[in-house]
N, C-alpha and C positions, 0 to 999 in steps of 0.2 A: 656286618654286611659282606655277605660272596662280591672277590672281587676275579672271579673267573669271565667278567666281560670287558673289565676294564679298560683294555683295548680295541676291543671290538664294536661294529658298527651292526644296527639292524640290517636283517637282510637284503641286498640291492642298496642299498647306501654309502653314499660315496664322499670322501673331504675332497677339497678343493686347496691346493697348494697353493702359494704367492706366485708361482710363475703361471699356473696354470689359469688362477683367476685373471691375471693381465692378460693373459691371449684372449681368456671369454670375451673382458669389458672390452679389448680393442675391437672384436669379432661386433659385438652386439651396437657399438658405437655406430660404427662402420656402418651396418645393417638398418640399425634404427634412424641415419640422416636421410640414408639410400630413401627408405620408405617414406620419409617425410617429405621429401622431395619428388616423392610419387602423388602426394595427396594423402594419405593414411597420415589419422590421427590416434595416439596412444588411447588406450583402454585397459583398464583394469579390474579384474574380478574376486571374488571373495575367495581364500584356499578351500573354505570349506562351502557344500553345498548340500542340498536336500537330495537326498538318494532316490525322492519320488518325481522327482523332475531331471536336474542334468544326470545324477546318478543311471537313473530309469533308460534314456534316451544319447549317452555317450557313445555306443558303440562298445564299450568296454566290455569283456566278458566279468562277470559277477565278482566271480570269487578273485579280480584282481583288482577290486574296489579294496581301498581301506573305510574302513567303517568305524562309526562312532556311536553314541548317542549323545544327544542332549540333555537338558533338565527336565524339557518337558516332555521326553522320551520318544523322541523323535528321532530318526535314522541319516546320519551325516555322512558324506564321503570327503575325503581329499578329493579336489577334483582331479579327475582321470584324462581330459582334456580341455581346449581352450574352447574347440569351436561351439559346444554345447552350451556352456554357460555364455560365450558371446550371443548366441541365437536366442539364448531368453533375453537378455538384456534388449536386442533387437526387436522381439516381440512384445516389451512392455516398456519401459523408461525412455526407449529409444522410438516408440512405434509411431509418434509423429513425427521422427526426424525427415528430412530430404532424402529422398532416395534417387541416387544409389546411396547407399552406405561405406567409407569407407575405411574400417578401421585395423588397427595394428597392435601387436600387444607380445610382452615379454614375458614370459613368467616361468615356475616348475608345475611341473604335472607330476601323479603319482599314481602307479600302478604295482599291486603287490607281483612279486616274482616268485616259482617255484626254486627250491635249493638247487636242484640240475639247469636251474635257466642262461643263471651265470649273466643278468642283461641289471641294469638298473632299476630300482623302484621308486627314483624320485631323476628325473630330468627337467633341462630347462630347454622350452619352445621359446619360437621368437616367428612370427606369422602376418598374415595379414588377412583378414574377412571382407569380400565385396559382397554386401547386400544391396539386392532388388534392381537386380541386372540380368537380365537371362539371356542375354546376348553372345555370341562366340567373342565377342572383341574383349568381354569382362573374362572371357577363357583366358583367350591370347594378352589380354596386363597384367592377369597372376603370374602366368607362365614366365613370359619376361620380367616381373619383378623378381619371382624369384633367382632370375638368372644375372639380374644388373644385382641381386645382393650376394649370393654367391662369388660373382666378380670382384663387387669391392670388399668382400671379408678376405678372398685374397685363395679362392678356390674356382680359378679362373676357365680351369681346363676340365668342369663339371661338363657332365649330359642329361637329358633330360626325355626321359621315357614318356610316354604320351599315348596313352590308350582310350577306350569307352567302355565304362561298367554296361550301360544300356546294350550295347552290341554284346557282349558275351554272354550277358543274359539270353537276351532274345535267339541268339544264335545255339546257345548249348538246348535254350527249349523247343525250339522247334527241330529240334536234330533227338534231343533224348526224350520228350514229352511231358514229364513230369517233374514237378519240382523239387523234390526226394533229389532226385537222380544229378538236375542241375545244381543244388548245391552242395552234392559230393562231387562233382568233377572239379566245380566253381573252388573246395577246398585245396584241391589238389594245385591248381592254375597260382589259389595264393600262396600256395607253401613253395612252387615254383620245383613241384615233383613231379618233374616231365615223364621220369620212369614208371611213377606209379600209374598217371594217367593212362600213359599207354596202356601197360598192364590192365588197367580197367576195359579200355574200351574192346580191348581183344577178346576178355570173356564176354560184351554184350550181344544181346541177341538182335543185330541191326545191320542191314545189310551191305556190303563191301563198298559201295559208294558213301554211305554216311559214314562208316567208320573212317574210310578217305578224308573225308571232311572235318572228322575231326582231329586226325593227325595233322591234315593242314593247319588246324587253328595254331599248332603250337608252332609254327613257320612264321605265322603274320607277326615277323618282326624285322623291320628295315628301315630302308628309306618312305618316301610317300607313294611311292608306286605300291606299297605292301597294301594299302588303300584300294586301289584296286583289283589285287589279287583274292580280299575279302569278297570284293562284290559278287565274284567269281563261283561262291560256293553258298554264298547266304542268299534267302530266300522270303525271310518275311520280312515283312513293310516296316516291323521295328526297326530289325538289324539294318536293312539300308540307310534309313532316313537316321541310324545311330553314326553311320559311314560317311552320310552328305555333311553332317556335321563337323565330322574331322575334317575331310576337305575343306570346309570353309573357315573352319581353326585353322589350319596348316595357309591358307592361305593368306588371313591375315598374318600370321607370325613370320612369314615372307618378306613382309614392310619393316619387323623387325629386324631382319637381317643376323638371324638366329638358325641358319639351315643347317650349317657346318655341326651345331651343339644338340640336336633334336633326334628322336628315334622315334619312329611307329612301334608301339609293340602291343597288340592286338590280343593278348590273352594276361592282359599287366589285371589283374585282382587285387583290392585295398584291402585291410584290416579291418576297417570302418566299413560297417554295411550301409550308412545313411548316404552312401556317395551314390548318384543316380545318373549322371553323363559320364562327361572328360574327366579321367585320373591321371595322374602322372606320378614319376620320381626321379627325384636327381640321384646323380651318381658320380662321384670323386675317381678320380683316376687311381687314386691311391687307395682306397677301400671295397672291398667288396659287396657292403649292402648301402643301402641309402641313407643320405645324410634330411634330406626334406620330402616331403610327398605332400600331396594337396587335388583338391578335384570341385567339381560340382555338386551339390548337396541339395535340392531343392526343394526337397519333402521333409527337412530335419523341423525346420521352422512350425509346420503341421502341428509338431508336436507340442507348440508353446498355444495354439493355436491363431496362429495368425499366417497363411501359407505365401510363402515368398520365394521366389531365388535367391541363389548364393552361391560362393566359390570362395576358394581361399588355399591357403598354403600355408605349413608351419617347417621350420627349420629346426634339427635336433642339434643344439649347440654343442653337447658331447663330442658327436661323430663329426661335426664339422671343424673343430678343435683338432681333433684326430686327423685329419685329413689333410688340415694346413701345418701341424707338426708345430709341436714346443719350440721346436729350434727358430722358428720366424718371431719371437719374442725375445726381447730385454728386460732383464727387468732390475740392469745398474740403475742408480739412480745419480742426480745429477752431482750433487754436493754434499761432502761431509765435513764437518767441521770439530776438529778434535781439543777440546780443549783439558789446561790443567785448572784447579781448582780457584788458586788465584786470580787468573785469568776470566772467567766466567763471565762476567759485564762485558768485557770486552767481545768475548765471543756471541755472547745476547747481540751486541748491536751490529756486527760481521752477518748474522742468519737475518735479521730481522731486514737488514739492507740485501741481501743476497733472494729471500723470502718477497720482496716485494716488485722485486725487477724478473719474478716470476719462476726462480728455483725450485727445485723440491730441495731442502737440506736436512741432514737428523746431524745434530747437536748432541755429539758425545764426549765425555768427560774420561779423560786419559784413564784413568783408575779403574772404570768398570769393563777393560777391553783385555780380554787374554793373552789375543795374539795381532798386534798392530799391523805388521804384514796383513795376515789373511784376511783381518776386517774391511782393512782400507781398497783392497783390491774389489770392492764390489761396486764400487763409487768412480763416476768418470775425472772426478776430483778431489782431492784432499786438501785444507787448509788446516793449518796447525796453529792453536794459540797456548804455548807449554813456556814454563818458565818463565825468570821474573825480567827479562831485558825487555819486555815490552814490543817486540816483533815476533811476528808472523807467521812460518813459512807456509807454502803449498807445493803441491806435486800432484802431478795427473796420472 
């Protein structure tokens, strides 16, 4: 057997070190009391799924499905995200629960990566779905949860962008006419290729006022007055009544006492097409792209058939890790216990008492240790059971 991969990992795949997995589980701890304490109850879905249901209707582009088949020659994905397969479960096992719905959920998602992507192909979300809420107020408790979880994983000094897919739709259509055209500008807004836009709109054939308008689009980012500077240039009955909406988001979020953390940004485009209102995404001081994003979804559910609202948020624990830094981890452990060979009994009942007053200990036998320095030095304590005089020592 070729062992030319020996070391190597499938593409976009990623190990998970000992330090780095205890900053996850603190992070997701952290996170997952937060949400319990909101009311969000866990939820769990299968890795794998039918390609002609969540596969079909993820938002995912195609070819970064990983694909399978079955026995019975049927077409499988890894799933690609959570909120899909959460909205089937909503549409059939869940579909007489109480609504509103509120649930939460940890997992990985997998999305294949091109070799120049350089991004992962398996990450882990950690989220929350509010079904059968169409209210601004079920906006403004994503919004803030995600920000009371953010806080307590310990990315305090996060912001939180806050736009409406509905507004920029209606706005680039009734400015450019046709749909062709809105979802080439709509690309540009999500790649966040302000250059290229421009460059577009210059070569169009539209008259110096609408082109006006829509170099403003790329300005409506601020405070909440950017709110009304929208009103300013938009003109159909979508685009405003997509703007009253904000306003009455922003005003509930007000009572949160969330102003200081919050951005308007007016031309924010998601990844996910299924997003139909309020988008948003947080952002770490310390990083330059987004750690969670989340929005309104309310025609996803359609596609199980059963139409509902909904909203929700996932956090990308990668980038969130990334953003609180390894360094905010320990990962000594409390007690080590070094015994010599003779000794052993003795050291058994030293851990098993030390073990039940709630230690973590590891119980090592003098002889399998290279270098007694450098091992002991990882441990907030050492107790020694070596030699036959029948004591003790320790050192911290």
């Amino acid at each position: 057997m070729s062992k030319l991969f020996m070391f190597e990992k499938p593409l976009g795949m990623r190990d998970t070190l000992p330090e780095l997995y205890q900053l996850k589980k603190q992070v997701k701890e952290a996170i997952s009391k937060e949400m319990g304490q909101w009311g969000y109850v866990p939820i769990e879905t299968p890795t794998l799924e039918f390609h002609e249901t969540v596969g079909s209707v993820s938002a995912i582009l195609d070819q970064q499905l990983f694909k399978l088949l079955d026995q019975q020659g049927n077409t499988l994905v890894l799933r690609p995200d959570m909120t899909a397969p959460i909205a089937r479960i909503a549409a059939s096992t869940l579909k007489s629960a109480n609504r509103p719905l509120r649930l939460t959920y940890d997992a990985p998602v997998f999305r294949a990566q091109q070799i120049e992507g350089g991004r992962p192909a398996e990450f882990e979300q950690v989220g929350v779905e509010l079904i059968g809420d169409q209210s601004s107020s079920a906006d403004a408790e994503v919004i803030s949860l995600m920000m009371a979880s953010l806080h307590c994983a310990g990315a305090s000094q996060s912001k939180v962008a806050i736009g409406h897919i509905g507004f920029v739709n209606a706005f680039l259509m009734e400015v450019l006419g046709n749909e062709a055209r809105v979802n080439h500008f709509r690309r540009y807004l999500y790649e966040k290729n302000y250059v290229g836009f421009r460059k577009e709109v210059e070569q169009l054939s539209l008259s110096s006022i609408d082109k006006q308008r829509l170099f403003k689009l790329l300005r409506l980012k601020g405070g909440p007055d950017i709110i009304l500077e929208a009103e300013e240039i938009a003109e159909s009955e979508e685009a405003l009544n997509a703007l009253k909406q904000l306003k009455h988001l922003f005003s509930i979020l007000n009572t949160y006492e969330l102003e200081a953390n919050l951005i308007v940004d007016l031309n924010l485009v998601m990844h996910m097409s299924y997003y139909t209102g309020t988008v948003f995404e947080a952002y770490s001081e310390r990083l330059g792209y987004p750690v969670g994003s989340g929005g309104r979804y309310d025609h996803l559910l359609n596609e199980f058939d059963h139409p509902e609202a909904a909203t929700g948020f996932g956090l990308r624990l990668d980038r969130l890790t990334e953003a609180i830094g390894q360094s905010e981890v320990s990962i000594n452990q409390d007690v080590c216990l070094i015994f010599s060979h003779d000794r052993r009994k003795e050291a058994m009942k030293k851990t098993k008492e030390l073990r039940l007053q709630g230690y973590s200990v590891v119980m090592q036998e003098l002889s399998g240790i290279k270098d007694v320095d450098a091992y002991s030095a990882q441990f907030e304590d050492v107790i020694y059971f070596v030699g036959t005089n029948g004591k003790g020592g320790t050192t911290s």
